[in-house]
C-alpha positions in Angstrom: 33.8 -346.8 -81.5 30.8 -344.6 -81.6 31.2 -341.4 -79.5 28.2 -341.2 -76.8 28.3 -337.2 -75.3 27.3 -336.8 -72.2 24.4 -334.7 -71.6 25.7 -331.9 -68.6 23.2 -330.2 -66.6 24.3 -327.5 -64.3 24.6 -329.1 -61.2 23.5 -332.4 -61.6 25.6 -333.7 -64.4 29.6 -335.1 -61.7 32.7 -333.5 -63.3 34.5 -337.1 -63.3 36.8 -339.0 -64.5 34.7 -340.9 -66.7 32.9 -338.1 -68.1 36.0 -336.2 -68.9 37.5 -339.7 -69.9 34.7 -339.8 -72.3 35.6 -336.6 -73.7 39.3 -337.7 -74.2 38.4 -341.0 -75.9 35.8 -339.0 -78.1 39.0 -336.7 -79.5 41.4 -339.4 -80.2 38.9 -341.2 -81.9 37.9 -338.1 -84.2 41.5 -337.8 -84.6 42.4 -341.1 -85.9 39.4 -341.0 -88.2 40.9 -337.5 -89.8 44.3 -339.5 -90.3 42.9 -342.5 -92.2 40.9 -340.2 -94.0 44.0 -338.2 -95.1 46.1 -341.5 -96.2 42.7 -342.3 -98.3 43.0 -339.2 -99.9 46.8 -339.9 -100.5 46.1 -342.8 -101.9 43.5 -341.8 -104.4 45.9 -338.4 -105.3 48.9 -341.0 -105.7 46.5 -343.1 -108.9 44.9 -340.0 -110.7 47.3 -338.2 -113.3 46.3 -335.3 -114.9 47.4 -334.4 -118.4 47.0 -331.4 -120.8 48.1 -331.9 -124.4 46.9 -330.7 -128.1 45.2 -333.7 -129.7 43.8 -333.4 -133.2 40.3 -334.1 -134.1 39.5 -335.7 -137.2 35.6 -334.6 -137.9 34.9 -334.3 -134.1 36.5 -337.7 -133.5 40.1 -339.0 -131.7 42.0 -341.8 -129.8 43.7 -341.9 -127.1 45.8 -344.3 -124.9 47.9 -344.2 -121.6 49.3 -347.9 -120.7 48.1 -348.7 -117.2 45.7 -346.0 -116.7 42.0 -345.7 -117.3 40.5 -342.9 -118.8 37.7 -340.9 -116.5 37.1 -337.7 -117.9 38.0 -335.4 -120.9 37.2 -332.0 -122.2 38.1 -329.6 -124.7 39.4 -326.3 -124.3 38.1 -323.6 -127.0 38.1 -319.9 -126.6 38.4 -319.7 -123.0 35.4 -322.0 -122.8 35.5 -326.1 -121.7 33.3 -328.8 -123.7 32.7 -332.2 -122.5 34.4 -335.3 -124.7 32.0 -338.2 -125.2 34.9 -341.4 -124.1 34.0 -345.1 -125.4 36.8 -347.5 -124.5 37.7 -350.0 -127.5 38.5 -353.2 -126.8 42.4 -352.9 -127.2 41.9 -350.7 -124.4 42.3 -347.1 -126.0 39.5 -345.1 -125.5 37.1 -343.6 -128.9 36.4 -339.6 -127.8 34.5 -336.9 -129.7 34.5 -333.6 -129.3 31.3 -331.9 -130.2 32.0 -328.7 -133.1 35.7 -329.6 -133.2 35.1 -330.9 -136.9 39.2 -330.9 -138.2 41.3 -329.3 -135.7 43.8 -329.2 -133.1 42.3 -328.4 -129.6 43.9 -328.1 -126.2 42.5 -331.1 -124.4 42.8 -332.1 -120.5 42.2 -336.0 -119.6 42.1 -337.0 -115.6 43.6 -340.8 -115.6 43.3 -343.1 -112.7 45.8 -346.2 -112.1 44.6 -349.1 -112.9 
């Protein structure tokens, strides 16, 4: 329900019960709006997983695969700088990434999955 505040002016506006009423029903609603917004947060923390490994790059290119999970970001770690990773999903489900100037090596790389 949508909270309606009552407009007080000093000496005119009653201290009653239904304006302090109003004021009660305008607090429990805020506060059951902050707790489902906190078990929607849970819920999305609960899908996404967030991994760290060293993947190696063969001419800027990789694959990568986590059953159940989709892939929704990537970067590469180099020199204490981060570099987006273009993703393509295949259609066996493991994703195509490339990381721009990593030509043949081994990079640190994080990936953020979400439950599918």
């Amino acid at each position: 329900m949508a909270y309606t505040p009552t407009n007080w002016v000093t000496g005119q506006t009653p201290l009653s019960a239904a304006n302090l009423n109003n004021i009660e029903q305008g607090i429990s609603d805020l506060n059951s709006n902050i707790n489902d917004l906190n078990n929607d947060i849970a819920e999305v923390d609960a899908k996404i997983v967030l991994e760290q490994s060293n993947i190696t790059y063969t001419n800027g290119w990789t694959t990568k695969y986590k059953s159940g999970y989709a892939l929704l970001a990537a970067y590469a770690i180099r020199n204490d700088a981060s570099y987006p990773i273009v993703i393509n999903q295949r259609t066996d489900g493991s994703y195509t990434l490339f990381a721009q100037n990593a030509g043949n090596s081994t990079q640190l790389t994080q990936f953020i999955w979400i439950k599918k």
